[in-house]
N, C-alpha and C positions, 0 to 999 in steps of 0.2 A: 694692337697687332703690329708687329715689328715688322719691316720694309721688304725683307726676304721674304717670309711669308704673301706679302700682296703682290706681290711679285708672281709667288708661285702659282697663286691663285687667278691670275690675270695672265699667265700663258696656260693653263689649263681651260682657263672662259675661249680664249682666242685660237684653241684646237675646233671648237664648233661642236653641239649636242650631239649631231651622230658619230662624229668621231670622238669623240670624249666619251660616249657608252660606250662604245663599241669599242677601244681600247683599254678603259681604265674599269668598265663592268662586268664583260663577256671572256677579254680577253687576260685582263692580267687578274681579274679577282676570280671570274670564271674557271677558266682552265685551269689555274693554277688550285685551285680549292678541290676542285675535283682529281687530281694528281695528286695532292696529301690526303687525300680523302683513302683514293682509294690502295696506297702505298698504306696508312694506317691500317685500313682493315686487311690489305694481305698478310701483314709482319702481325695485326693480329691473331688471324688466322692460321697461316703456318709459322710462326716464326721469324726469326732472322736470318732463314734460309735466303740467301740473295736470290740464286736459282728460280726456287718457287716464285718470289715475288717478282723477278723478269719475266716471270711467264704470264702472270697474274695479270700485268698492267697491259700488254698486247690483248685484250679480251673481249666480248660485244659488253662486258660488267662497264669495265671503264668507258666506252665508248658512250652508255647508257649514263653515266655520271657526270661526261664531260655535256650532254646535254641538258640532262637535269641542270646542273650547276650554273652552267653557260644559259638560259634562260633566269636564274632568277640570278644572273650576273649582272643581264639585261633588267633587273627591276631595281638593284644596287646603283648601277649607274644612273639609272635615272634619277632616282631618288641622292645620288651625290650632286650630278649636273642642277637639279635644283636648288640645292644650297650653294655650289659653287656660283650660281648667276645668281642669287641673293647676293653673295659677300663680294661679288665683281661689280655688282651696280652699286653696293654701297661705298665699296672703295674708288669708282669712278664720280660718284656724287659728291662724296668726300674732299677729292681732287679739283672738281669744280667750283667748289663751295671755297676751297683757299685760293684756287686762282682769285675769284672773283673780290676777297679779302682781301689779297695782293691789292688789286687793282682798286680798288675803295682807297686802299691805303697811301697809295700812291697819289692819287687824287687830291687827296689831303693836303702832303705833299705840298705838292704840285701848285697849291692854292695858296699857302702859305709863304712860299716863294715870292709868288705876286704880291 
């Protein structure tokens, strides 16, 4: 895993479980899914009438979608949050594991000197 990556991963862990569901499950995967959701089945339905389809999205359909979605957004996040706190604790163990090499290594070092 390249350094940008644990990076990204490790300011995602340090948003904190409920805001990291609730941003990255409900909110951007949620709503957002439910928005192309329900813009697909208008343009299915009527067309590529822009009209219809402005009208379509203002509706209790989509309001109805954006809960649907936004609950199992909240099961998405969950379900990312725990991998992401997998791959946060292994790149933080990982981290301590070379400090602590550093520091053996130094020792060494250090002895040889003497």
């Amino acid at each position: 895993m390249d350094q940008e990556r644990k990076e990204h991963i490790l300011k995602s862990y340090s948003l904190g479980r409920k805001r990291y569901i609730f941003v990255h499950g409900v909110f951007n995967w949620g709503l957002s899914t439910a928005l192309i959701y329900r813009a697909f089945i208008l343009v299915a339905t009527h067309g590529w009438s822009l009209g219809e389809v402005a009208r379509g999205i203002f509706t209790w359909e989509t309001l109805k979608a954006i809960g649907l979605f936004g609950w199992v957004g909240l099961l998405f996040g969950h379900f990312m949050w725990k991998w992401i706190e997998k791959q946060a604790n292994a790149i933080q163990s990982e981290a301590a594991s070379g400090i602590k090499k550093e520091a053996r290594g130094l020792k060494g070092k250090n002895k040889k000197k003497q």
